[in-house]
C-alpha positions as CSV (number, residue, x, y, z in Angstrom):
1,X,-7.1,15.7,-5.8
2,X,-10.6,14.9,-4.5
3,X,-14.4,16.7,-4.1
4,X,-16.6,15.1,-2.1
5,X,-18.2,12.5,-4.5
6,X,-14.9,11.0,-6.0
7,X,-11.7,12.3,-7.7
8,X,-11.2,16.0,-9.2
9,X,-9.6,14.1,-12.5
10,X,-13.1,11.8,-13.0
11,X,-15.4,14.4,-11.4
12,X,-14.1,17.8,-13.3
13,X,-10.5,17.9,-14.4
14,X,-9.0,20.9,-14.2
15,X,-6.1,20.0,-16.1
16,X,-3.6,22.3,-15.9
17,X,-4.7,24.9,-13.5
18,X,-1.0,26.4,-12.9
19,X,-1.1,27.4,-17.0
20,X,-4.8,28.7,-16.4
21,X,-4.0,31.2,-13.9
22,X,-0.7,32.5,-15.7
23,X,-2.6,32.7,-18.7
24,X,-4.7,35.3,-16.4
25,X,-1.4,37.5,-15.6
26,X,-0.9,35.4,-12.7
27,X,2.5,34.5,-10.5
28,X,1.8,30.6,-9.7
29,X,3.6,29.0,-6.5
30,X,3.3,25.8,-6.6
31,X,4.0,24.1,-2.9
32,X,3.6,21.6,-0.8
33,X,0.4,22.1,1.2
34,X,2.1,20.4,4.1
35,X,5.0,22.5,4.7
36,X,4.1,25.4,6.6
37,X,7.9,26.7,5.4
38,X,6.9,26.8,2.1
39,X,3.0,28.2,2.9
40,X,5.3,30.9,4.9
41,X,7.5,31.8,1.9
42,X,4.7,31.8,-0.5
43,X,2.0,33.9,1.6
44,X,5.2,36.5,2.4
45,X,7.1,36.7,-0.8
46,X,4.5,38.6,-3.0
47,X,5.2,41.8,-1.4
48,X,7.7,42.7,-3.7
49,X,5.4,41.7,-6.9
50,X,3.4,44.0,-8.8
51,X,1.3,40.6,-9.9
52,X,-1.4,38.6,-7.7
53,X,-0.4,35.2,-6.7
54,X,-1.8,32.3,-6.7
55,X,-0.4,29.2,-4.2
56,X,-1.4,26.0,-5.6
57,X,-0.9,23.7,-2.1
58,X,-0.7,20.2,-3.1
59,X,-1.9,18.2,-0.3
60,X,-3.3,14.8,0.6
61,X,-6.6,14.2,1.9
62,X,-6.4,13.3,5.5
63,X,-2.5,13.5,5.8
64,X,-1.0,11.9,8.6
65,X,-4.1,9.6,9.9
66,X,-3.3,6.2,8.8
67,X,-7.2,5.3,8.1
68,X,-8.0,8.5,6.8
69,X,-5.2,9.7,4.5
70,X,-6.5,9.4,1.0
71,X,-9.3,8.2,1.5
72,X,-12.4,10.4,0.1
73,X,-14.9,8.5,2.3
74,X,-13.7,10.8,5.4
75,X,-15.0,13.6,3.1
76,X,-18.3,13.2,5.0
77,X,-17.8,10.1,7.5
78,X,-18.4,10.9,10.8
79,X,-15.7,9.8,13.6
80,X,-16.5,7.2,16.0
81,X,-14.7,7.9,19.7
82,X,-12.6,4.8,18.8
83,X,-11.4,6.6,15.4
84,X,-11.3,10.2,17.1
85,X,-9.4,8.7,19.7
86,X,-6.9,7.2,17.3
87,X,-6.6,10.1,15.1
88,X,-5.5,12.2,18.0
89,X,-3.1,10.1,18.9
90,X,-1.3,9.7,15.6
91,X,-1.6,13.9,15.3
92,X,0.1,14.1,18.6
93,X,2.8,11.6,18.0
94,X,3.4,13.8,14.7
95,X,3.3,16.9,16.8
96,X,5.9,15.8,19.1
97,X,8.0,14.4,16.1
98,X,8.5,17.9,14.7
99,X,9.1,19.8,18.0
């Protein structure tokens, strides 16, 4: 929901963008952008259909770093050691939540 200057809905709403691509003959999968499941199921289950797809992933900017996650500034901040450092230690802890 953001480009690099600000948010897609003040910046250049794309309103519905699911109803723009079925109005182009399109299947729409709508997902969450987090969930490799569901990126799995979607990239794998258009074999079967005589239609492209398109996967709408809905994700959040910066997911799962607590100073980062929705925040557009880390569009084009640069990380300090002291935010690299605690970025990769919140990404780890996540890693070893979901093994």
């Amino acid at each position: 929901n953001f480009q690099q200057t600000g948010k897609n809905k003040d910046i250049m709403d794309l309103k519905n963008i699911s109803q723009k691509w079925k109005s182009f003959g399109w299947i729409v999968e709508k997902i969450d952008g987090h969930n490799i499941e569901q990126i799995y199921e979607a990239l794998t289950s258009n074999s079967k259909r005589n239609k492209p797809l398109a996967i709408i992933a809905n994700t959040t900017k910066g997911h799962g770093i607590s100073f980062a996650e929705n925040d557009n500034a880390w569009h084009h901040n640069v990380l300090s050691k002291k935010f690299y450092e605690k970025a990769i230690t919140e990404i780890n802890k996540l890693w070893n939540a979901i093994k």
